[in-house]
C-alpha atoms as a printed R data frame, in Angstrom:
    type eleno elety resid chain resno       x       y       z
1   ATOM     1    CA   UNK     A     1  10.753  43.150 -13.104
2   ATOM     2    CA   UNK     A     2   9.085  41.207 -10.596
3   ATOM     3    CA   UNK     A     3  10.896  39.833  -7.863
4   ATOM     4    CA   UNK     A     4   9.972  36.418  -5.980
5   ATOM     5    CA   UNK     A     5   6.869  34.950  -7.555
6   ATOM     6    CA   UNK     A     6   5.344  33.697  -3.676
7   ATOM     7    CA   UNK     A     7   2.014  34.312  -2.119
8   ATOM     8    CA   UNK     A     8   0.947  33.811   1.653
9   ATOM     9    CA   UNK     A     9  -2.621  32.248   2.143
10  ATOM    10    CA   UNK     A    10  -3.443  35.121   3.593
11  ATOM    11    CA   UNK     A    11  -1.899  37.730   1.141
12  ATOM    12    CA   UNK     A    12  -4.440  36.342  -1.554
13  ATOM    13    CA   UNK     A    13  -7.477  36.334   1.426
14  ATOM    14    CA   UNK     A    14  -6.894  40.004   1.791
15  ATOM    15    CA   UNK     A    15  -6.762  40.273  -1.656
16  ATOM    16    CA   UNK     A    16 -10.072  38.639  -2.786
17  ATOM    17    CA   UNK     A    17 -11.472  40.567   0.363
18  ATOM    18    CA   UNK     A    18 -10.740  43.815  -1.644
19  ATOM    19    CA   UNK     A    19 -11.987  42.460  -4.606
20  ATOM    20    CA   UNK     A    20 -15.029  40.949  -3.113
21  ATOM    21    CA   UNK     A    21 -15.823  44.133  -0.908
22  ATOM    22    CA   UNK     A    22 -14.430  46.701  -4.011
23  ATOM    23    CA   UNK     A    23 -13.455  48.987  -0.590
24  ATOM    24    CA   UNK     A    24 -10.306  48.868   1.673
25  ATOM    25    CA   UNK     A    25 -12.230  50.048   4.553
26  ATOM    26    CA   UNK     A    26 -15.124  47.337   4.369
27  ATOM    27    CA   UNK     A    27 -12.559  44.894   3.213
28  ATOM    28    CA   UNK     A    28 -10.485  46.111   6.302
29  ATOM    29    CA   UNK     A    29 -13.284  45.585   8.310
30  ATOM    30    CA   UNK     A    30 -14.117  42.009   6.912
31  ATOM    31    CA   UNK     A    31 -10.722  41.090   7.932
32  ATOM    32    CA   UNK     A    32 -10.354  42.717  11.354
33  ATOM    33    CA   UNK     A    33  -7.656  44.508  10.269
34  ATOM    34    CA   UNK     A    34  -6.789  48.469   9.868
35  ATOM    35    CA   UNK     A    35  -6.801  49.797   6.334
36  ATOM    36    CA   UNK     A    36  -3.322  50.775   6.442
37  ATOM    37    CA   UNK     A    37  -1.387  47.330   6.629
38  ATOM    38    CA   UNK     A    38  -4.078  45.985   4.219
39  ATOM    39    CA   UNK     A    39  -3.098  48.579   1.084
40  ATOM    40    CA   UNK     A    40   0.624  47.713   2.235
41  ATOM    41    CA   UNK     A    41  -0.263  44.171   1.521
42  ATOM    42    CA   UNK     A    42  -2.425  44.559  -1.870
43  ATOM    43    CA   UNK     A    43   0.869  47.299  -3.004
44  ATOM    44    CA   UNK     A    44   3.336  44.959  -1.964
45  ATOM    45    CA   UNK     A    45   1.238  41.808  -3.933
46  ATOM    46    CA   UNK     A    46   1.292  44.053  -7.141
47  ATOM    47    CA   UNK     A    47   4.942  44.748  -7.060
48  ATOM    48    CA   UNK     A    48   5.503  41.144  -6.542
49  ATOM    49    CA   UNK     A    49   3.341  39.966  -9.799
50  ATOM    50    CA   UNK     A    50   4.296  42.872 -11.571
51  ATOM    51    CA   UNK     A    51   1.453  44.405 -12.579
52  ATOM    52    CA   UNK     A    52  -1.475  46.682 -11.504
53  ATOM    53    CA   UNK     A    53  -4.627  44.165 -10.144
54  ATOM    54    CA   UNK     A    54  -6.861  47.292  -8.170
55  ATOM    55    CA   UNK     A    55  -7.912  50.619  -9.724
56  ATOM    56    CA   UNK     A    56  -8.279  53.194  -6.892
57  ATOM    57    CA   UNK     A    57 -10.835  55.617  -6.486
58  ATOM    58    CA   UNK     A    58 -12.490  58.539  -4.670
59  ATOM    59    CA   UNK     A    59 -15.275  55.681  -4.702
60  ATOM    60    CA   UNK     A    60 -13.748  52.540  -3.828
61  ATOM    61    CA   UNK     A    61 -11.688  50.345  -6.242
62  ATOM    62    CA   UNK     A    62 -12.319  47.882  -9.027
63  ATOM    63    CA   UNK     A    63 -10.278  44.743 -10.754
64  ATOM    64    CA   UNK     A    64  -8.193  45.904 -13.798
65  ATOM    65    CA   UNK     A    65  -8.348  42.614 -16.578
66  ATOM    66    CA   UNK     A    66  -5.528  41.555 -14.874
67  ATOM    67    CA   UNK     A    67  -6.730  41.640 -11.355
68  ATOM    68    CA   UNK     A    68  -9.812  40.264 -12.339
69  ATOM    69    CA   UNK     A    69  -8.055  36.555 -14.268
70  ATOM    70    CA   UNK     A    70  -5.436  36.892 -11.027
71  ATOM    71    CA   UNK     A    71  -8.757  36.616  -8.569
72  ATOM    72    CA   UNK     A    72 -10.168  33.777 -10.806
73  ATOM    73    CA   UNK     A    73  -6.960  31.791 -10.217
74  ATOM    74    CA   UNK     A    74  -5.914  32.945  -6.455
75  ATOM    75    CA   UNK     A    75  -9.425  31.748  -5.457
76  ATOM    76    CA   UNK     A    76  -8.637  28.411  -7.073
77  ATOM    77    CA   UNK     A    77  -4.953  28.260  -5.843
78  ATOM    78    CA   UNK     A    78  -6.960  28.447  -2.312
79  ATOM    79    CA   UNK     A    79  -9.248  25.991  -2.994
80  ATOM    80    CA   UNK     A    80  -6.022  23.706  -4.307
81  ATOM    81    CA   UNK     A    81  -4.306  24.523  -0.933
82  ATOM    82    CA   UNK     A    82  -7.458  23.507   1.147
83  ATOM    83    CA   UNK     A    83  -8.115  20.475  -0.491
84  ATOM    84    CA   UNK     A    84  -4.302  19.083  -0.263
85  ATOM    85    CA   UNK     A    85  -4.780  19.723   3.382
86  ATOM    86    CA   UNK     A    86  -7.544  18.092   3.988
87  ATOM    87    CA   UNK     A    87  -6.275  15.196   1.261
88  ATOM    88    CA   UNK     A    88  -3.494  14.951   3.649
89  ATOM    89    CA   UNK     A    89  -4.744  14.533   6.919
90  ATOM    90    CA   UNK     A    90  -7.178  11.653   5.749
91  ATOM    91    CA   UNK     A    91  -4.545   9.889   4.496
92  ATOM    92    CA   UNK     A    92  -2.827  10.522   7.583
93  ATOM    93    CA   UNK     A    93  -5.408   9.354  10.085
94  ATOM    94    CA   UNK     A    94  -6.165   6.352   7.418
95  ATOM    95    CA   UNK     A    95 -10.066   7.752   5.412
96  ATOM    96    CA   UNK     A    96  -8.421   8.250   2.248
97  ATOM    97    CA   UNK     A    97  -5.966   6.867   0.071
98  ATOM    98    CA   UNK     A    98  -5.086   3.398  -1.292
99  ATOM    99    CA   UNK     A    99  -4.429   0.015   0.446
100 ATOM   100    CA   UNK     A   100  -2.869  -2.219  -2.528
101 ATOM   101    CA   UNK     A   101  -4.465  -6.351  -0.994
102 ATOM   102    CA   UNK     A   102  -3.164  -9.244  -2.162
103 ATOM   103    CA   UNK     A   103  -5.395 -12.369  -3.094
104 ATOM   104    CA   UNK     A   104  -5.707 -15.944  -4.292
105 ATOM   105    CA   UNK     A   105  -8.040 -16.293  -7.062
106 ATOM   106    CA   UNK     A   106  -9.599 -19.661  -5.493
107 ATOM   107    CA   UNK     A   107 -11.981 -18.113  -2.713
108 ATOM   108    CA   UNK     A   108 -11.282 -14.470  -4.051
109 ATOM   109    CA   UNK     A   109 -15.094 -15.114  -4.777
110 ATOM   110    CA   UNK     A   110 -15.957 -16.040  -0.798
111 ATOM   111    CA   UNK     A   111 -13.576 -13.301   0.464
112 ATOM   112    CA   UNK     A   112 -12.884 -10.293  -1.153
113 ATOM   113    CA   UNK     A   113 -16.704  -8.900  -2.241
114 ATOM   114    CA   UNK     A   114 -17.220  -8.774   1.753
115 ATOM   115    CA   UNK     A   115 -14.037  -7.600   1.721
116 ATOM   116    CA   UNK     A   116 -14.213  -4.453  -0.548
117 ATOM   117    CA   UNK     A   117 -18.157  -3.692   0.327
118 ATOM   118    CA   UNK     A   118 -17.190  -3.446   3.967
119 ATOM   119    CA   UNK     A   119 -14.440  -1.016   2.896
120 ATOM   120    CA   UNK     A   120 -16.956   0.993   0.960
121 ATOM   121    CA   UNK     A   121 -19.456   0.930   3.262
122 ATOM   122    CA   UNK     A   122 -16.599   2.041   6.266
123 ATOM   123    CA   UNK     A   123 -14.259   4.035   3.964
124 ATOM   124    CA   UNK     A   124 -15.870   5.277   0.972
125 ATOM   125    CA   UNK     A   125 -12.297   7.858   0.439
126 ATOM   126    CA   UNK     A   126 -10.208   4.592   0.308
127 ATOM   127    CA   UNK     A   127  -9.256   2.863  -2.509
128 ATOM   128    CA   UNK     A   128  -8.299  -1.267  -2.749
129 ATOM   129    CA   UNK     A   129  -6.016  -1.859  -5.032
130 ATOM   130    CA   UNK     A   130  -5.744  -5.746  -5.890
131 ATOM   131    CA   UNK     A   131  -2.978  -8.007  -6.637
132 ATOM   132    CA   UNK     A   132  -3.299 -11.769  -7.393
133 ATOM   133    CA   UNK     A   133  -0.590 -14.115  -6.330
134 ATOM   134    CA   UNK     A   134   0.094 -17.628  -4.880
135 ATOM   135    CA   UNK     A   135   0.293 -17.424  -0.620
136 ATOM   136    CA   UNK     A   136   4.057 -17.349  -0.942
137 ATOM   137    CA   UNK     A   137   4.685 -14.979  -3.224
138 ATOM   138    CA   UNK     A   138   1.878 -12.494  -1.334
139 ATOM   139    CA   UNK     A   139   3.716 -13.137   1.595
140 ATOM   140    CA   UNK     A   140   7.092 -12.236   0.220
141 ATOM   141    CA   UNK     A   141   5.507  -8.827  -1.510
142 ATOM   142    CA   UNK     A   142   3.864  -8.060   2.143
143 ATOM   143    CA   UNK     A   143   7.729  -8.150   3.253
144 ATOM   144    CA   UNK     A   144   8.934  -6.352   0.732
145 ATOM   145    CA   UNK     A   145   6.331  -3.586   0.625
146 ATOM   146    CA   UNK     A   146   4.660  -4.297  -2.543
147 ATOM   147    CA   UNK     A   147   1.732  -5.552  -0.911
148 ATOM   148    CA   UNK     A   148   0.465  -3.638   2.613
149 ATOM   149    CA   UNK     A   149  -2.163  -6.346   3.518
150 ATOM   150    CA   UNK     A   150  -2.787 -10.162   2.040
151 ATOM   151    CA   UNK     A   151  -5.195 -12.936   2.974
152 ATOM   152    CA   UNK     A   152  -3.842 -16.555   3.637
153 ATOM   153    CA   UNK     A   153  -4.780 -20.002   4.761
154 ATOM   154    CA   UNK     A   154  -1.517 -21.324   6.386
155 ATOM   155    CA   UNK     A   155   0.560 -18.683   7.799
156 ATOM   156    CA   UNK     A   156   2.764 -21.473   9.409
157 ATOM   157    CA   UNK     A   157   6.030 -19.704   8.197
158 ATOM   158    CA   UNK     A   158   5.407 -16.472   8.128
159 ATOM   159    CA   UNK     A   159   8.377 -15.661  10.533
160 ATOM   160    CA   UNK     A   160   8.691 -13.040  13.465
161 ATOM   161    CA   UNK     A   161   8.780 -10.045  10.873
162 ATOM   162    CA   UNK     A   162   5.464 -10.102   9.963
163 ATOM   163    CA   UNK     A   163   1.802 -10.335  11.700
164 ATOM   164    CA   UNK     A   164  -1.202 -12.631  11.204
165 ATOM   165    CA   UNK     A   165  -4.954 -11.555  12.502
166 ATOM   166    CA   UNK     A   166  -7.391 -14.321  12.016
167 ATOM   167    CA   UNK     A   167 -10.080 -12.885  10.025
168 ATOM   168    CA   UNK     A   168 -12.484 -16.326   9.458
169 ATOM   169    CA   UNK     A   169 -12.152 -19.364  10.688
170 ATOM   170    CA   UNK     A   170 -13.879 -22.555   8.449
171 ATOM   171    CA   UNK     A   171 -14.547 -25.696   9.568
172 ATOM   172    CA   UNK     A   172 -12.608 -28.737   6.652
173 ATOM   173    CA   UNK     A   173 -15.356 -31.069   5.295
174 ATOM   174    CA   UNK     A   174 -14.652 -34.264   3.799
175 ATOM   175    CA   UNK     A   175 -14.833 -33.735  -0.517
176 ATOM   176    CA   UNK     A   176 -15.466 -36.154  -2.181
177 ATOM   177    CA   UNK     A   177 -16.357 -37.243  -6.281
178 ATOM   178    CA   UNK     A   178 -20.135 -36.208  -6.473
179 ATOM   179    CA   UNK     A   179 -20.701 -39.998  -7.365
180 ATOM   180    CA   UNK     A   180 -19.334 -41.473  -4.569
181 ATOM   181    CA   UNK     A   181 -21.986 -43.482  -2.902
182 ATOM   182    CA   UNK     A   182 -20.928 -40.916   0.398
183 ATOM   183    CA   UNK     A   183 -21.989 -38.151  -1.586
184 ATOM   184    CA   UNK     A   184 -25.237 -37.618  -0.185
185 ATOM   185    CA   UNK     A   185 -24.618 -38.498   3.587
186 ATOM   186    CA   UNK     A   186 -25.867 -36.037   5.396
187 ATOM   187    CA   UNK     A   187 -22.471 -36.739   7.687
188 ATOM   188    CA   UNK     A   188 -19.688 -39.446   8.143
189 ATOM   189    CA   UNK     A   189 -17.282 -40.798  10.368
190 ATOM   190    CA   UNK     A   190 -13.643 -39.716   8.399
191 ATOM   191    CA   UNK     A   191 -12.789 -44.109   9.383
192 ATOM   192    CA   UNK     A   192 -15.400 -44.501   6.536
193 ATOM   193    CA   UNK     A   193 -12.813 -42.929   3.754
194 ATOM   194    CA   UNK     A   194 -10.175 -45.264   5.095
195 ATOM   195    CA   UNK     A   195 -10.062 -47.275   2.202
196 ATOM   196    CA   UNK     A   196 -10.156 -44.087  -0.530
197 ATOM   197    CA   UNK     A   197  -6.889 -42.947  -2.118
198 ATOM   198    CA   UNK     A   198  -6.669 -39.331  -1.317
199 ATOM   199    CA   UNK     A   199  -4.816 -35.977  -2.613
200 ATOM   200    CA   UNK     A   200  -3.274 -34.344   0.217
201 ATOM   201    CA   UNK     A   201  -2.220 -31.037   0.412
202 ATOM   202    CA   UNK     A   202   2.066 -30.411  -0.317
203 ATOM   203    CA   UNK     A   203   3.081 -29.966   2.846
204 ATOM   204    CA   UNK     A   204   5.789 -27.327   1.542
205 ATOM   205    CA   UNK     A   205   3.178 -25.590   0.357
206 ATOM   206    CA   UNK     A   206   0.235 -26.165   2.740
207 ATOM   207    CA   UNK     A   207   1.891 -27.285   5.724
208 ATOM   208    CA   UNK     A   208  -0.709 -27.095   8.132
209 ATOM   209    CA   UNK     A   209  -3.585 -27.937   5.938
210 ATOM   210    CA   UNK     A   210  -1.273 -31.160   5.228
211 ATOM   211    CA   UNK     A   211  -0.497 -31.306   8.919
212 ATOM   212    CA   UNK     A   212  -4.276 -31.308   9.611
213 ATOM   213    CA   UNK     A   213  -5.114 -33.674   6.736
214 ATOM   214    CA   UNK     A   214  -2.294 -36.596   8.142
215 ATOM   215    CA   UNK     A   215  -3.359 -35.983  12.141
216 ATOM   216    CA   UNK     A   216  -6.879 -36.208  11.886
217 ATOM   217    CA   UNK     A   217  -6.629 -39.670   9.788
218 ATOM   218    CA   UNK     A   218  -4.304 -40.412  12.330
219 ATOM   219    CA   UNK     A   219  -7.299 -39.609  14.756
220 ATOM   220    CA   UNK     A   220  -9.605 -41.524  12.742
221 ATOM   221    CA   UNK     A   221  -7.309 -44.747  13.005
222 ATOM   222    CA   UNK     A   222  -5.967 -45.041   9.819
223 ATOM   223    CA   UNK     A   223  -3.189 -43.630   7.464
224 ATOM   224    CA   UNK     A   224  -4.708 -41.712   3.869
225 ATOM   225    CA   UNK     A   225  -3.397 -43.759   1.020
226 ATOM   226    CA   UNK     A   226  -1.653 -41.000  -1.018
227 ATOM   227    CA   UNK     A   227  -2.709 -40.876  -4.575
228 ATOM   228    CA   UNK     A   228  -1.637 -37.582  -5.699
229 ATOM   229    CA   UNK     A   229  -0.034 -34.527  -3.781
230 ATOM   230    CA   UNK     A   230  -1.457 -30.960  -5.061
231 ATOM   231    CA   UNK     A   231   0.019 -27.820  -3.984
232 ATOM   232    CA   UNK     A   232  -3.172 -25.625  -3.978
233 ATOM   233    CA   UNK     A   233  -6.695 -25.740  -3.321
234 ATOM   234    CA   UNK     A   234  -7.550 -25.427  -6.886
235 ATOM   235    CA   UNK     A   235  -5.138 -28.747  -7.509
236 ATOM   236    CA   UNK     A   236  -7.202 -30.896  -4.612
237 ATOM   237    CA   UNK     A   237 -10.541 -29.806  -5.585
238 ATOM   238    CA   UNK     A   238  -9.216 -30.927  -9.425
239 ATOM   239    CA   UNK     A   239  -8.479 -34.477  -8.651
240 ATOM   240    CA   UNK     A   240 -11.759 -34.492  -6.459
241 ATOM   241    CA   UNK     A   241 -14.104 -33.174  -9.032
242 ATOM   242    CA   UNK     A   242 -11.956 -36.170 -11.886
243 ATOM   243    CA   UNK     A   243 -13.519 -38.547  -9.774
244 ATOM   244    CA   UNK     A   244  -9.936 -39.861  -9.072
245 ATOM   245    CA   UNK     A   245  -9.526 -39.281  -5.164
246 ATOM   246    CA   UNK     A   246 -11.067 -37.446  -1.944
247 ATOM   247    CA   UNK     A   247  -9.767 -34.887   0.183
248 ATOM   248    CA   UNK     A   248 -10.498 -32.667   3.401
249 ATOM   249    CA   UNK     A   249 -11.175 -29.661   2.841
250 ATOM   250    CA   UNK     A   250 -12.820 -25.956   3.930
251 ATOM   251    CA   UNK     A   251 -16.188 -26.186   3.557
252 ATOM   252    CA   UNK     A   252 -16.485 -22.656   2.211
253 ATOM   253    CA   UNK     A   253 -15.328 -24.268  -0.868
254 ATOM   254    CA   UNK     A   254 -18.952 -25.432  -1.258
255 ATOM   255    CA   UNK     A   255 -19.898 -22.102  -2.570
256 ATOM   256    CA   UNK     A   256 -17.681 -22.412  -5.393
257 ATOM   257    CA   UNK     A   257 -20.106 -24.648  -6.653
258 ATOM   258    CA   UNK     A   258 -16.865 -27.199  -8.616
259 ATOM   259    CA   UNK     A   259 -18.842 -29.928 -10.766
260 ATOM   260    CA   UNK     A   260 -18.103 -32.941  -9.552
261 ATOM   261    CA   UNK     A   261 -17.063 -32.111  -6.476
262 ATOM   262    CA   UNK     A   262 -19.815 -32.791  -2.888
263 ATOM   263    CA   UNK     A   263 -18.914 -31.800   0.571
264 ATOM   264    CA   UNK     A   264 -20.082 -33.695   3.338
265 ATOM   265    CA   UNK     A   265 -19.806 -33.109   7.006
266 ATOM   266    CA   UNK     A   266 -17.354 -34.937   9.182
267 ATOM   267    CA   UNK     A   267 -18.131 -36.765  12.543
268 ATOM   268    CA   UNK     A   268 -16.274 -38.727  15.089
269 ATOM   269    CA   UNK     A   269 -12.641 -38.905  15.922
270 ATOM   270    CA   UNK     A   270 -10.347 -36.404  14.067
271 ATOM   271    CA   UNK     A   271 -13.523 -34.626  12.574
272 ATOM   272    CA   UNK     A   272 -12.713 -31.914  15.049
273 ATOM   273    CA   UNK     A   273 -11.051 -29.672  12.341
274 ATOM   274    CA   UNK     A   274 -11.223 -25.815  11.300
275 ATOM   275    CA   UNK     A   275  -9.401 -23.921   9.168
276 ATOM   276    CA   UNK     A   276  -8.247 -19.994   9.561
277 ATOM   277    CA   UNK     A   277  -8.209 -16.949   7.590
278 ATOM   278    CA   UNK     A   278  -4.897 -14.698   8.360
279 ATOM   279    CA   UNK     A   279  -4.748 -10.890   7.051
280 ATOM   280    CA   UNK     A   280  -1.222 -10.793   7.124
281 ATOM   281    CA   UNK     A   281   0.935  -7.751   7.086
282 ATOM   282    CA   UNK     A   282   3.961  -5.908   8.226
283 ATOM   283    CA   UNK     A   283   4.120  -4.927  12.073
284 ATOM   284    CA   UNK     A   284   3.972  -1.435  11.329
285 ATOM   285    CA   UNK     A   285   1.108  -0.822   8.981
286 ATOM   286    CA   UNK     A   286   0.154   2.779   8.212
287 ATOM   287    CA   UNK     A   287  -3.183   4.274   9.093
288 ATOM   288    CA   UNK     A   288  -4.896   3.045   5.764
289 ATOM   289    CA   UNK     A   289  -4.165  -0.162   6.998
290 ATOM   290    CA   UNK     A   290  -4.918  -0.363  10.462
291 ATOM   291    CA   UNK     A   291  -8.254   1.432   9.664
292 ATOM   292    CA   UNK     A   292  -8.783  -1.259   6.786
293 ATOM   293    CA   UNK     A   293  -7.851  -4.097   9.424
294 ATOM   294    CA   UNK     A   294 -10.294  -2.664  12.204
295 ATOM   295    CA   UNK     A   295 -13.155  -3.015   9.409
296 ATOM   296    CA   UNK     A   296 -13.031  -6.636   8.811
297 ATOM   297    CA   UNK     A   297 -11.642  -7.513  12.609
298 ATOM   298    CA   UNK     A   298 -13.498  -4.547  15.296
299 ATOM   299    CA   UNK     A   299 -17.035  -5.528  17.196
300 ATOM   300    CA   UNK     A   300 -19.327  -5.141  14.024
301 ATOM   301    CA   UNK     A   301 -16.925  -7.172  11.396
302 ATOM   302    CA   UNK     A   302 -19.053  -8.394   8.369
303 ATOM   303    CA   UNK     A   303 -17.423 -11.612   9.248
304 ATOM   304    CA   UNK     A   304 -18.803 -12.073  12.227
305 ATOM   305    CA   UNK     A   305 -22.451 -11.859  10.626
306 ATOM   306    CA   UNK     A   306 -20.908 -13.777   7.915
307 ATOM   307    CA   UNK     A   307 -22.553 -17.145   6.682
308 ATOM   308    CA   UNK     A   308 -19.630 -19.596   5.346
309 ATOM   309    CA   UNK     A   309 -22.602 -21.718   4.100
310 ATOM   310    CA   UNK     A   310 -23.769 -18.397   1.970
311 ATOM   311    CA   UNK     A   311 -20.120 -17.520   0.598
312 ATOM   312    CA   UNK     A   312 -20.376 -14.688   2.687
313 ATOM   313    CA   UNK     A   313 -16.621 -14.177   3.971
314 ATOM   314    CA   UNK     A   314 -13.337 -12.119   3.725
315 ATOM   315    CA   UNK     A   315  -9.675 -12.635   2.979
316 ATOM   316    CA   UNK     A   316  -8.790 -14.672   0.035
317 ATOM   317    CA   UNK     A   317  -7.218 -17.570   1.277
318 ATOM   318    CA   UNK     A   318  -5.255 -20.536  -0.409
């Protein structure tokens, strides 16, 4: 009866150097062992499976059919144990394994194919696993750990639990119905839209994008006559593209290419505006992570050679 069915790494080395070798004393040798200990080793590995795997010989010693299927698998049983070891320290030091990102589908076209080639490109054993959600339910999964990294436009109430890098920053274009007589301008002063009705951003949803919207108006002299309130980008740029009302806006949004929607430059008082990207994630991330995050934010981030103008950007954002 065999007894406990367990095998060092280096119990089934010896072995396959016997097999490999057909000799104790050149397998010895291989190992830079003494023969004796290495038959104690090979007797006490049969005992343990239970059968005879080595026929001795005045000559040397060969596999019985046993021996021979038990090699096949020991050498893959090593292989197994390599592997996981190796599997385990990438994940560890953040090469392999999966980062699960969370997006908005708006600009998931501007952000996350810079996103995922730089990952490639950087991390080729690390998979991106994405989720699509509104900013405050990604937020909410980041805290929860469903999500370990998400890309957002207002991070405004994120709280002290959780951590916002600016990945991009955009600078907000006035957008108006492509045909308003501005349409074409090659820039205007925001005073010229003071007699428009406007969408504005919800401010519970888009606080600072509403924030910015109201102050630079403000700026510009006069208060936006509030048509309609939307609480996403895909909302604004839907009453702008009607031909009902104008808005401020990213100008990455320009890459979207939205019939009926034109984006002209803004000049003059309150036209001082950008807009940021956050990757947004818990304060601890794990190595998968942090390597992820060092991609898109370290010296040679593809944003930084990014061209908003080209759609060529990171991070969904809402």
């Amino acid at each position: 009866m065999a007894g406990d069915i367990s095998f060092s790494r280096r119990l089934l080395e010896q072995f396959l150097a016997v097999v490999q070798e057909q000799h104790f004393g050149r397998a010895a040798e291989l190992l830079g062992m003494s023969q004796p200990p290495l038959s104690q080793s090979i007797q006490r590995l049969e005992r343990t499976v239970g059968v005879r795997l080595l026929e001795r010989g005045s000559g040397g010693v060969r596999t019985t059919p046993a021996g021979a299927a038990f090699a096949d698998d020991a050498r893959r049983l090593l292989d197994l144990q390599t592997a996981a070891v190796t599997r385990a320290r990438r994940i560890a030091a953040g090469l392999d394994g999966e980062v699960r990102v969370g997006y908005v589908s708006l600009l998931s076209h501007l952000y996350l194919p810079t996103l995922l080639r730089a990952g490639a490109e950087e991390l080729p054993g690390l998979r991106v696993r994405l989720l699509h959600g509104s900013s405050a339910a990604l937020v909410d999964q980041i805290r929860t750990g469903i999500l370990d990294l998400a890309f957002v436009r207002d991070p405004a109430r994120l709280g002290e639990d959780l951590v916002a890098t600016v990945v991009a920053t955009e600078r907000i274009s006035a957008a108006v119905p492509s045909g308003h007589p501005l349409a074409g301008a090659g820039a205007i002063d925001l005073a010229q839209l003071r007699e428009e009705e406007f969408v504005v951003p919800d401010p519970a949803a888009l606080p600072t994008l509403a924030g910015q919207l109201q102050l630079a108006c403000r700026q510009a002299g006069f208060t936006p006559r509030t048509a309609a309130v939307a609480d996403d980008l895909s909302g604004l740029l839907g009453y702008v593209a009607a031909g009902l009302c104008v808005s401020l806006l990213p100008e990455g949004l320009r890459n979207l290419a939205v019939d009926g929607v034109s984006f002209v430059p803004l000049t003059g008082p309150g036209a001082d505006l950008d807009t940021t990207v956050h990757a947004v994630h818990r304060p601890d991330p794990d190595a998968a992570v942090t390597r992820l995050l060092s991609v898109i934010t370290g010296p040679r981030s593809p944003f930084d050679a990014a061209d908003p103008a080209h759609g060529l950007t990171t991070g969904p954002a809402d």
